[in-house]
C-alpha positions as CSV (number, residue, x, y, z in Angstrom):
1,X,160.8,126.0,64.0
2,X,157.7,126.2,61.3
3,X,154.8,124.2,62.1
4,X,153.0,122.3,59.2
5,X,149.4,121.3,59.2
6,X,149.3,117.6,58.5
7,X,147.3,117.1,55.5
8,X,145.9,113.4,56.0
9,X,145.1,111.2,53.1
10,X,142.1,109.5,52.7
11,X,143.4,105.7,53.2
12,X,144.5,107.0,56.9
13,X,141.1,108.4,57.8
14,X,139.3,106.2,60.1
15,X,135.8,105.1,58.8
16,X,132.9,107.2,59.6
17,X,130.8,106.3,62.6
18,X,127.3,104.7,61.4
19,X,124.2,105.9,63.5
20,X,124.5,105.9,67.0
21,X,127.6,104.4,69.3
22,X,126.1,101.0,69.2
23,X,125.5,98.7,72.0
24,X,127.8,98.6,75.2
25,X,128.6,96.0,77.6
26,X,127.8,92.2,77.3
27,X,125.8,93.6,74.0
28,X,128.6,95.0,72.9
29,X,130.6,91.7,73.3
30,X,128.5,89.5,71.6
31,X,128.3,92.0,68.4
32,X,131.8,91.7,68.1
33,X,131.7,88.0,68.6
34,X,129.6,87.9,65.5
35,X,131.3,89.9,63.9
36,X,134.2,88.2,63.8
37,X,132.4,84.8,63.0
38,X,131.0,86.5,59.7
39,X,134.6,87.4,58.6
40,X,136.0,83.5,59.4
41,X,133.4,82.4,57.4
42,X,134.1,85.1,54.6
43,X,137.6,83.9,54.7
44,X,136.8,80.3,54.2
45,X,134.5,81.3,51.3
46,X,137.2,83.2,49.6
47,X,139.5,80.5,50.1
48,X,137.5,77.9,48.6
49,X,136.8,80.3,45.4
50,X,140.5,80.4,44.8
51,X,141.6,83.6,46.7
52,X,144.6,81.1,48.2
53,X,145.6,80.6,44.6
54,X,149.4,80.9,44.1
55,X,150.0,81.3,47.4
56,X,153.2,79.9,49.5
57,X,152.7,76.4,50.6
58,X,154.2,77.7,54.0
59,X,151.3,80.2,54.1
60,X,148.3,77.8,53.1
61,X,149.4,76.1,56.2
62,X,148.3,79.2,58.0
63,X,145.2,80.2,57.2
64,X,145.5,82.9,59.4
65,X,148.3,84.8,56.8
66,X,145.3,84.4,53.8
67,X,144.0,88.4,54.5
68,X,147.5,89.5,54.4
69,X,148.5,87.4,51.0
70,X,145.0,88.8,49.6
71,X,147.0,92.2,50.8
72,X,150.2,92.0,49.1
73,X,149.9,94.3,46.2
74,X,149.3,97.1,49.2
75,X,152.3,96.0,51.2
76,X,154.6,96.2,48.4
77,X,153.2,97.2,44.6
78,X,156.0,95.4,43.4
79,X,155.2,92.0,45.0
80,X,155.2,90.1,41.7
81,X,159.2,91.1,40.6
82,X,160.6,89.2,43.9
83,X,159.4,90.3,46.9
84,X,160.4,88.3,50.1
85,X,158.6,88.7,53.2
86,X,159.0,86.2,56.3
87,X,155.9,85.2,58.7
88,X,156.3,88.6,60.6
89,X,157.2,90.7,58.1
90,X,153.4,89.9,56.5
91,X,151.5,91.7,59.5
92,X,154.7,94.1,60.6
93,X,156.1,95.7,57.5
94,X,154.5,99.2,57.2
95,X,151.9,99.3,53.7
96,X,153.8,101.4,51.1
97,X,150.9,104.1,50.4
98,X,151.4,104.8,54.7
99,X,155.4,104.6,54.3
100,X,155.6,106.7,51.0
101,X,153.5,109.0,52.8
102,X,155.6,109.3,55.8
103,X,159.2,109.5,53.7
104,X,157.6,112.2,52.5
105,X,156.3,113.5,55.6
106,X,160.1,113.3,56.7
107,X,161.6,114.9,53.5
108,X,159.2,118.3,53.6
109,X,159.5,118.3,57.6
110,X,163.2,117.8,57.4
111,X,164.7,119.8,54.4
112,X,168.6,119.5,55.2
113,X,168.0,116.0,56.4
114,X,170.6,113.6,55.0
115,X,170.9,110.3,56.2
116,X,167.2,108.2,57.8
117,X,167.7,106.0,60.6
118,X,165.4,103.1,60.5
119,X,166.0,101.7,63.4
120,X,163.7,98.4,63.3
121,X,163.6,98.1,59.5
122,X,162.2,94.6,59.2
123,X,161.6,93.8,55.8
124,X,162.9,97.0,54.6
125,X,159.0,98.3,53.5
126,X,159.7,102.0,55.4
127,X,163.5,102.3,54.5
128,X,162.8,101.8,50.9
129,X,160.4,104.4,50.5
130,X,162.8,107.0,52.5
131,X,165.8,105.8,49.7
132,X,163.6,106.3,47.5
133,X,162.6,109.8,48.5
134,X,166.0,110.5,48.3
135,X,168.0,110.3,51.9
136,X,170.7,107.9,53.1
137,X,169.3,105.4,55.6
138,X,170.5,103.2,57.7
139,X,168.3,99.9,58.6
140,X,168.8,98.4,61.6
141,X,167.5,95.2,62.8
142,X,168.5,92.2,65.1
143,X,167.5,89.2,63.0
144,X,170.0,88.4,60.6
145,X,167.2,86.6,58.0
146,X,165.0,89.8,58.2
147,X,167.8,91.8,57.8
148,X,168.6,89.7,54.6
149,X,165.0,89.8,53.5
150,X,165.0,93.8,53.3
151,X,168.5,93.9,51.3
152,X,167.0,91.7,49.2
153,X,163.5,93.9,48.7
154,X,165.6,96.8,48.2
155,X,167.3,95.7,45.8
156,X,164.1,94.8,44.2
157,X,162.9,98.7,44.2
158,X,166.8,99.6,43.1
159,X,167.3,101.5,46.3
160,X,169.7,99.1,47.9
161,X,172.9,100.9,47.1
162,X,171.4,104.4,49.3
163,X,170.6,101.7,52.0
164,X,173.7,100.5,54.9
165,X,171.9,97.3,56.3
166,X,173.5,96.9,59.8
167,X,172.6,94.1,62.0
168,X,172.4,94.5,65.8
169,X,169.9,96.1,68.7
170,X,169.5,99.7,68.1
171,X,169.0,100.2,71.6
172,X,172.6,99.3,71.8
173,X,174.1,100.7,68.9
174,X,172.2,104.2,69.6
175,X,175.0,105.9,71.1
176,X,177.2,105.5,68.3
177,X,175.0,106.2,65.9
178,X,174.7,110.0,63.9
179,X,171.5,110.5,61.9
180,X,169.8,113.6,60.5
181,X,166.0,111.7,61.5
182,X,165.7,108.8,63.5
183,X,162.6,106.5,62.5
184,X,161.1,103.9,65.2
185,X,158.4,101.5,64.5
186,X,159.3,98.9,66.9
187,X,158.2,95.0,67.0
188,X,154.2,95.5,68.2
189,X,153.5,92.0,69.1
190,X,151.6,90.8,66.0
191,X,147.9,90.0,65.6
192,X,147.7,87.8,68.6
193,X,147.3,90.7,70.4
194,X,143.2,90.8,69.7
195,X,142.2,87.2,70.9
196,X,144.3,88.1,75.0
197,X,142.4,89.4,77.6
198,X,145.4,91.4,79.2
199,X,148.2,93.2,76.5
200,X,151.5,92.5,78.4
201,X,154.6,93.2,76.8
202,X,156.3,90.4,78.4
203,X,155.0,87.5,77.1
204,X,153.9,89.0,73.8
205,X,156.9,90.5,72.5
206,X,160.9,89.9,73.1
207,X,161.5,92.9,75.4
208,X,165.2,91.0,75.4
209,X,165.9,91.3,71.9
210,X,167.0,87.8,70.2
211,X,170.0,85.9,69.9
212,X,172.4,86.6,67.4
């Protein structure tokens, strides 16, 4: 099989180091400490200038959710014509420049590919960029309102006809499944994860799946 070089864009570059590898240790600790301090109180200003204008009463109740509203137009460019995201589906779904670029990662990588298997679609942000590169997909996912949520955004985009939404645990429904390209970007835990001292996957994610 060929081999292509992967020809990263420039929004999925890491930032350039600055000077040296900076402090390490308690030093290290306390940077990031302030760090993180100057962006709270960036936030707050921000808020209080109006950035929280328009925004979903649900989400002003979270101040936590204000970077990813200032974000919208990134997760989906066509936020303003009805898009419907839920409180994961804010810090989960996949920004469209980095799913448009890997639908078409898929679609030069995979010529005779057919039919896309998103297999934790979410909101629908990766499985609408594969329609609307051209494949079939399938989007799975085990929560009936998320599952609802990406019809709905597909429909937005006018892909949802080249999408079959199918609710249910892929791990389950694997062995009956027949794709050309299976896609997984599984649940990841949310943002939560930079405030604990130990990642564990059992208390931070549903390893069970949910109840349907």
């Amino acid at each position: 099989r060929e081999i292509f070089t992967l020809d990263i864009p420039e929004y999925l570059l890491p930032d350039q180091p600055e000077g040296d590898a900076g402090p390490s240790g308690p030093e290290e600790e306390e940077v990031r400490k302030k760090k993180k301090c100057r962006k709270a109180g960036k936030i707050q200003r921000k808020w209080r200038r109006g950035w929280g204008q328009d925004m979903p009463a649900d989400m002003k109740e979270e101040p936590g959710l204000a970077k990813y509203w200032a974000q919208r137009y990134r997760l989906f460019s066509r936020f303003d014509e009805g898009i419907r995201l839920d409180h994961e589906g804010w810090f989960s779904v996949t920004p469209e420049r980095i799913a448009h670029h890997i639908a078409v990662r898929v679609k030069e990588s995979f010529v005779d590919a057919h039919l896309v298997i998103d297999a934790f679609c979410g909101v629908g942000g990766n499985a609408i960029q594969f329609a609307l590169s051209g494949k079939r997909v399938i989007g799975i996912d085990i929560d009936p309102a998320r599952l609802a949520l990406a019809r709905h955004n597909a429909e937005v985009y006018g892909v949802a006809d080249r999408i079959d939404f199918l609710l249910g645990d892929f791990l389950q429904l694997a062995p009956r499944l027949r794709g050309d390209v299976v896609f997984l970007s599984p649940p990841w835990g949310g943002p939560d994860y930079l405030t604990a001292e130990v990642f564990d996957i059992r208390t931070m994610i549903q390893p069970e799946g949910y109840p349907l």
